[in-house]
N, C-alpha and C positions, 0 to 999 in steps of 0.2 A: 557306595553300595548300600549304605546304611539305609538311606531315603528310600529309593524302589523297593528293599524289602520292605520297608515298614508300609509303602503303598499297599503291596501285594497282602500282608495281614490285614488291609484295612480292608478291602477287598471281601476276603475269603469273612471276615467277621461280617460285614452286611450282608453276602447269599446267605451264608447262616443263619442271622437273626431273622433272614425272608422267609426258611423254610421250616424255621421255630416258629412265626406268625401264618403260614400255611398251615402248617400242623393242628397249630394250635384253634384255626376259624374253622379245620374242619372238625373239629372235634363240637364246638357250637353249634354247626350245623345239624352235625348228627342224632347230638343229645335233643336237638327241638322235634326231630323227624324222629324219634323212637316215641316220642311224647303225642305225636301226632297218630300212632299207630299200633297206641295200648291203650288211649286213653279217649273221651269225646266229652261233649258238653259239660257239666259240671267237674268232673274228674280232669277232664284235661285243663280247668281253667287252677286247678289246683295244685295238678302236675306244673304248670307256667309258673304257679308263685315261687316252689322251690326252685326251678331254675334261675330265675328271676332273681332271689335272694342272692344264690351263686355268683350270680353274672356282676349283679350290682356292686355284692362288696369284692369281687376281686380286683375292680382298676385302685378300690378306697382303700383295703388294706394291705395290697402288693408293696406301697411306698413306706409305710408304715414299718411291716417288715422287714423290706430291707434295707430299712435307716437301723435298726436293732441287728441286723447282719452285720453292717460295717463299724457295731461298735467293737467288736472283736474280730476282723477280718477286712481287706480289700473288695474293690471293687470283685475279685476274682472267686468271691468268697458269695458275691450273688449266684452264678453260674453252677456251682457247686451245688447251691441248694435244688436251681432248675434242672440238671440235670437228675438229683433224688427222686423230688416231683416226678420229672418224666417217666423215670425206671415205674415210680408207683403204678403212675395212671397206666401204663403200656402192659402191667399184671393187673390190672383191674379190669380191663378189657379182655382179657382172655375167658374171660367166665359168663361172654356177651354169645348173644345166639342174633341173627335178623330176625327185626319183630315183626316185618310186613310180610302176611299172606304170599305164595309163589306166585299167586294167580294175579295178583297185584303190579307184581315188582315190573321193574322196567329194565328192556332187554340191554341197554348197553347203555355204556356212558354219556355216548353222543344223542339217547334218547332224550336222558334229561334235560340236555339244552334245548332240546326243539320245545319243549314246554314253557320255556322264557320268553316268546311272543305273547302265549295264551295266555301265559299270569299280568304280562303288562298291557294288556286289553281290559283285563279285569278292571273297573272302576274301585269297587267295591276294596279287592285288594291292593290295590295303587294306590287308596288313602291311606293305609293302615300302613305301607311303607313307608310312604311321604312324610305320615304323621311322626312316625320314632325315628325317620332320616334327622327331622328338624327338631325333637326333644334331646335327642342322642345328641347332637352338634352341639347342642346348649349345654349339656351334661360335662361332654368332654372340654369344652370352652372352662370349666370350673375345674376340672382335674389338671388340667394344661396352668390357672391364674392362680389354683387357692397358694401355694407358695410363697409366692410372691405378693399376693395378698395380705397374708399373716406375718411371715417375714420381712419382706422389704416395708410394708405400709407399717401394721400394728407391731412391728420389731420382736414378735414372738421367738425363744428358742427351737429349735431344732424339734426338741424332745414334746415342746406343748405344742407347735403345728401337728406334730404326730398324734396325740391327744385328741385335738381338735378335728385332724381328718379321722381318726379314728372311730371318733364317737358319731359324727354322722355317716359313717359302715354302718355303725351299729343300729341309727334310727332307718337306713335302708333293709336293714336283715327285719328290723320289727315289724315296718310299715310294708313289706315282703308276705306278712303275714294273712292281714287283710282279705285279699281276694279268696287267699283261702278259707278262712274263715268264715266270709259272707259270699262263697261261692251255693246258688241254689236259692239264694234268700233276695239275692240285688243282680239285678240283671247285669251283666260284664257290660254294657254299652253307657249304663249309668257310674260305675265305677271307675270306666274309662276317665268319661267327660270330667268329672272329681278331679284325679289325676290330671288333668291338663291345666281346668283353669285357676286349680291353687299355684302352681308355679309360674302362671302369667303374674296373678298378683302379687306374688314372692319376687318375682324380680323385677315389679314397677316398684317395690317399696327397697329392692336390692339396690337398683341402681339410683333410686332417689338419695340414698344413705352417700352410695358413692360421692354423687354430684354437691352433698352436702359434708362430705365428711366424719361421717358418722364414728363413733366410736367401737369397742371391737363387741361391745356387751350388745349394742341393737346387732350387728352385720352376724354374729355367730347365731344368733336364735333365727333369723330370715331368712340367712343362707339355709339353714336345716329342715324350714317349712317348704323353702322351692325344690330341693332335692332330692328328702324321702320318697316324696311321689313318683319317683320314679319305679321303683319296683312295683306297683300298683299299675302303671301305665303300660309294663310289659306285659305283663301276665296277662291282663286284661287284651289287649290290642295284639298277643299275638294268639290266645285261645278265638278270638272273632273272625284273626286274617287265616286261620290254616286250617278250622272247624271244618269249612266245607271244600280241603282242597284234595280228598281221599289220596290217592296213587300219587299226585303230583309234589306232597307234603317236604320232601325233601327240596328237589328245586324251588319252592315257596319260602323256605328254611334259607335257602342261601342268600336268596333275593331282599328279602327283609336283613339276614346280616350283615350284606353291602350297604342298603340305604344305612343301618345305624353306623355304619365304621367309615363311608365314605364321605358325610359331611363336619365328621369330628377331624379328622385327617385334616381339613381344609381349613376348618375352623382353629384348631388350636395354636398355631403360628400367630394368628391375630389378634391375641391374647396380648401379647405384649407387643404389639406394633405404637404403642406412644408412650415407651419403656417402661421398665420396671418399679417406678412409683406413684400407679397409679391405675386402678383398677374398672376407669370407667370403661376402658372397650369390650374387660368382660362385661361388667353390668351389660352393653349395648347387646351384645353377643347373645348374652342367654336370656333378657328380653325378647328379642328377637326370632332366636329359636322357639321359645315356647310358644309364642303367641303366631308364628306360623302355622305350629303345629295344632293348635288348636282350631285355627281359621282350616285347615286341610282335614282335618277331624268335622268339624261342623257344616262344612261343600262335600266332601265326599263319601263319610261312613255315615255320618249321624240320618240324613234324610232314609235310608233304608230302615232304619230303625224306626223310626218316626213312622213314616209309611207299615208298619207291623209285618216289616217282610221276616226281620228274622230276629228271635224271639234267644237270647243265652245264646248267641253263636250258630243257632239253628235254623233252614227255612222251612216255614210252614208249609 
């Protein structure tokens, strides 16, 4: 009797953890489509950085966290805390009005999907998916190995891997900054390009380290040059993909959070597929990704640009 029950709570704990991550993607959806529908051009690329900051450091400092959870508590001692979390956010949303115009909105639920034809016709917006489908893989490819990286390779403690993913949160909260900053001053489509091909060059000289062995003094400063760029490359790539997608902003929103979560999903398993001491399939991995992404950024968004069709996210 022991067995089937324990099946059956294994069960009931994975639909749960599915409708914790339901929850939880519609809520990123949401927050980019209210961004989308207070804000435009300059304002909205600045609205995206502090999203952007949010987004970035929660995969960086959730482990961090809850390694300092279980030094006075169980694994049961996580849950605890996600359930506070929840209560909070679920009263912080009570004080939320809809920010889109009536005249706007769209009548029913099954309207919004008829609009996922139209946005995947879109060239324009098809790159700007493709592009953080294939950064975002790379990203998560490093959330999935740094572990194992610093642990099993460089033999680090518990507490200084935590250090160590910590403090590049903190260079993604900084370099978060940026778009904001020089939003008005640096066209988003130049900011973009930045963000892409510093972390192609971060992980040819990442996974050259690998192939070489490098010690952990060169692998922590290179890992932190390919990574920060990431909040730069959201903010930037998602004020371009949704500037001009008025009424549709929310199915736009969802669309772009699949391509980012559906090739990290894929990608993090392969992480350690030629085990645990040895880190060259991430180096392969987030090479790979970035430099996709930059080639699907440079065929797909950039020649608009180029051609002066649209100018800050805007067409002329």
């Amino acid at each position: 009797m022991a067995a089937p029950r324990r099946h059956g709570r294994i069960r009931a704990f994975l639909v749960l953890r599915f409708l914790m991550g339901f929850a939880g993607a519609s809520g990123i959806v949401i927050a980019r489509a209210i961004a989308r529908d207070v804000a435009e051009g300059v304002e909205l690329t600045r609205f995206f950085a502090i999203l952007m900051m949010v987004n970035g450091l929660a995969p960086i400092l959730a482990p961090v966290i809850g390694g300092q959870v279980l030094l006075f508590s169980d694994w049961r001692g996580i849950f605890v805390l996600l359930i506070i979390v929840g209560l909070v956010q679920s009263g912080a949303t009570m004080i939320y009005r809809e920010t889109l115009p009536k005249e706007k909105r769209i009548e029913n639920l099954g309207a919004s999907f008829q609009k996922f034809p139209q946005l995947l016709h879109d060239k324009y917006f098809m790159g700007h998916c493709l592009t953080q489908c294939f950064v975002f893989g790379a990203f998560f490819s490093y959330i999935a190995g740094a572990s194992f990286l610093f642990q099993n390779i460089y033999h680090v403690t518990p507490q200084t891997f935590s250090y160590i993913f910590g403090g590049i949160g903190v260079g993604l909260l900084v370099c978060g900054m940026v778009p904001a900053r020089l939003a008005g001053r640096v066209p988003d489509v130049e900011l973009l390009m930045f963000s892409l091909i510093v972390p192609v060059l971060g992980s040819v000289a990442l996974l050259g380290g690998f192939l070489c062995h490098a010690p952990i003094y060169y692998t922590i400063p290179v890992l932190f040059i390919t990574i920060v760029p990431l909040s730069i490359m959201g903010a930037a790539s998602f004020s371009l993909a949704l500037s001009r997608q008025g009424k549709n902003a929310g199915s736009a929103s969802a669309l772009i959070g699949f391509a980012q979560m559906i090739l990290g999903g894929l990608m993090m398993p392969l992480v350690g597929i030629a085990g645990s001491d040895t880190a060259v399939p991430m180096g392969i991995i987030m090479l790979a990704g970035y430099t996709l992404g930059l080639i699907t950024f440079l065929t797909l968004v950039y020649p608009d640009h180029r051609r002066g069709g649209r100018i800050m996210g805007k067409i002329r």
